[in-house]
C-alpha positions in Angstrom: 6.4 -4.5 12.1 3.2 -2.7 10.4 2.0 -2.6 7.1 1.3 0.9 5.9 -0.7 0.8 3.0 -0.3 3.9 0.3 1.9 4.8 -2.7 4.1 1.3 -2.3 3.6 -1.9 -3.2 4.6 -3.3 0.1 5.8 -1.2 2.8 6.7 -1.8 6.7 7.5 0.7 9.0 10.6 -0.6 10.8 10.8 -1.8 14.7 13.0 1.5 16.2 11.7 4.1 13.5 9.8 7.5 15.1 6.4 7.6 15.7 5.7 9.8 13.0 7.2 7.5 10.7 3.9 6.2 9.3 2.1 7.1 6.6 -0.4 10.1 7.4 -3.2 11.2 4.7 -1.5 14.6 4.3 1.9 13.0 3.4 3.4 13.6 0.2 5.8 10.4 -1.3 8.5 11.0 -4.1 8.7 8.0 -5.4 12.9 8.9 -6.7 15.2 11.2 -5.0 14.8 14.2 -6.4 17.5 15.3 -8.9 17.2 19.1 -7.2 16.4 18.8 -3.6 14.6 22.0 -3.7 11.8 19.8 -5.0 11.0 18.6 -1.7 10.2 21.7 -0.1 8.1 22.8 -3.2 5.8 19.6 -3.1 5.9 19.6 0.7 7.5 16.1 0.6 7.1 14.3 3.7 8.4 10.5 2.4 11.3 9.4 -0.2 10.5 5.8 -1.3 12.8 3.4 -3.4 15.2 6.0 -2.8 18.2 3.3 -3.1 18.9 4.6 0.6 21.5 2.1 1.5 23.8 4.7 2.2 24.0 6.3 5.6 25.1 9.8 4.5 22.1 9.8 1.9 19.7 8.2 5.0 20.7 11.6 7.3 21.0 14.2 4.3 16.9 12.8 4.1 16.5 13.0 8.2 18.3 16.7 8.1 15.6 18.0 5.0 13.0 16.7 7.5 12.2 13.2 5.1 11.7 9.9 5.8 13.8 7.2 3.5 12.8 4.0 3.2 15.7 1.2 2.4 14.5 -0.6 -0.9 14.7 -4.3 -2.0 13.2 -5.4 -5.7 12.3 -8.9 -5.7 11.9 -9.2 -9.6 15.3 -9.2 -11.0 18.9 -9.2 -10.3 19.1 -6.6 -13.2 21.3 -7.0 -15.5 25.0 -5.8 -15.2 24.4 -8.2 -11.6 23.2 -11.2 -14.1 25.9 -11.0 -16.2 28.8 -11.0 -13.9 27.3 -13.5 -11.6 26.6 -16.9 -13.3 24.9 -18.5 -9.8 22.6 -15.2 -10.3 22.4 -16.0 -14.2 21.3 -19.4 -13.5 18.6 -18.8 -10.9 16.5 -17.1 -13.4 13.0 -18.3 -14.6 13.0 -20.2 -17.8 10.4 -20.7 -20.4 9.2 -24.7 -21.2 12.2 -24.7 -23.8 14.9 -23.8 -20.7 15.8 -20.1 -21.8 15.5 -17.2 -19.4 12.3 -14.7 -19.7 13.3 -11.3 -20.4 11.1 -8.7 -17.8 9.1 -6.9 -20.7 9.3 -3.6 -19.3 13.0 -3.9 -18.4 13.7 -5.1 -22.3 15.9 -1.7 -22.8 18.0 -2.8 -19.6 21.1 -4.7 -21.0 24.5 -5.0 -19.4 27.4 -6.4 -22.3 24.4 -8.4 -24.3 22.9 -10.0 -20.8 19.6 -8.6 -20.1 17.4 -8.1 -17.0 16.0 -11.7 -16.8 13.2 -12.4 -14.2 14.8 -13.8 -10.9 13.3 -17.2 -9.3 12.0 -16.4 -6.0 12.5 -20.4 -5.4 16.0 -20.7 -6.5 18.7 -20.5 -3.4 20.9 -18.1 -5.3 18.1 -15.8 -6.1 16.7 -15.8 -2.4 20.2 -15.3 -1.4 20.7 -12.3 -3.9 17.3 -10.4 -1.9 18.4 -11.5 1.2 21.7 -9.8 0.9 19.9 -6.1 -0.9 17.5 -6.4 2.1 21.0 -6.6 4.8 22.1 -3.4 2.8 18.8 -1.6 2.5 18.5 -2.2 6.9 22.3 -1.4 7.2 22.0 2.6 6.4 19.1 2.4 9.4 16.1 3.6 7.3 12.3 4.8 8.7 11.1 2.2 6.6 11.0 -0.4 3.9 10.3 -0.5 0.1 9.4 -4.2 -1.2 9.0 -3.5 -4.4 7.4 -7.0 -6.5 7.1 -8.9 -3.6 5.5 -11.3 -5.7 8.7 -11.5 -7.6 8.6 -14.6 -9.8 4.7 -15.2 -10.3 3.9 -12.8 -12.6 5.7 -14.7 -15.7 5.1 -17.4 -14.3 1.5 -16.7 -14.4 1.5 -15.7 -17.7 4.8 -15.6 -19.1 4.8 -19.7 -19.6 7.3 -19.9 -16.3 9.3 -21.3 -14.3 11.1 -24.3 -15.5 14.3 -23.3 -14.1 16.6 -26.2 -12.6 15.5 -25.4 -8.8 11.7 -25.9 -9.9 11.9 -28.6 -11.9 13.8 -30.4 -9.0 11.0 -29.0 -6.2 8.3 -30.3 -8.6 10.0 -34.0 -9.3 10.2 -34.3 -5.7 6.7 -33.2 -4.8 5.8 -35.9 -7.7 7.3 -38.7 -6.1 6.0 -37.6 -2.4 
């Protein structure tokens, strides 16, 4: 795989994709599928990115306007209506000193039935296992490309948010302790 620098946070053009699947100068990237595909052809649009393009029909209606599609993972959050019916997701969130979850600031507006779009541990199992599984799907639907978008996932608050003190953590760092 290749990193193609550009529009994206992270993006890798995928063993099997066409050679002109790479990101030229000239191309144009909507970030969002257009809500009239018209658009495309108006902006000249070369790329869709974090098109949610796990679905194969949506993957060739792109090939057939002449797009590529990237597949999409977000390594920042379950999101919330995933939080609050999963409580091995709800629990591998990233915790403040005082053991409750950090809300992602930007994402404060996102709540599912009073459960809101926590950060996501990139060190807790469940979490890895979440973004392992919405990577499988993004590959499934055989996109050009793919969108990482936060591949940083859980440093940010932990940075300066006062996080992680989740269980995971704490039990990495006690052990690194006593090693």
């Amino acid at each position: 795989m290749k990193l193609r620098p550009g529009l994206l946070p992270l993006f890798l053009a995928l063993p099997g994709a066409s050679p002109a699947a790479v990101f030229e100068q000239s191309d144009v990237v909507f970030m969002y599928p257009a809500k009239d595909p018209g658009l495309y052809a108006a902006y000249g649009a070369t790329w869709v990115a974090w098109g949610s393009f796990g679905n194969p029909d949506r993957v060739r209606d792109a090939r057939a306007r002449g797009l590529h599609a990237t597949g999409d993972i977000w390594c920042l959050t379950a999101g919330a209506e995933a939080l609050h019916k999963d409580p091995a997701l709800a629990e591998a969130v990233v915790r403040d000193i005082q053991g409750k979850p950090i809300v992602v600031p930007w994402l404060k507006d996102q709540v599912f039935e009073g459960t809101p779009a926590w950060w996501g541990c990139t060190s807790h199992p469940a979490f890895r296992a979440h973004v392992r599984a919405k990577l499988r799907e993004a590959l499934a639907s055989g996109p050009a490309g793919l969108h990482v978008d936060d591949p940083l996932g859980g440093t940010a608050e932990s940075s300066w948010a006062g996080g992680c003190f989740c269980s995971s953590c704490m039990e990495a760092f006690r052990n690194w302790l006593q090693a």
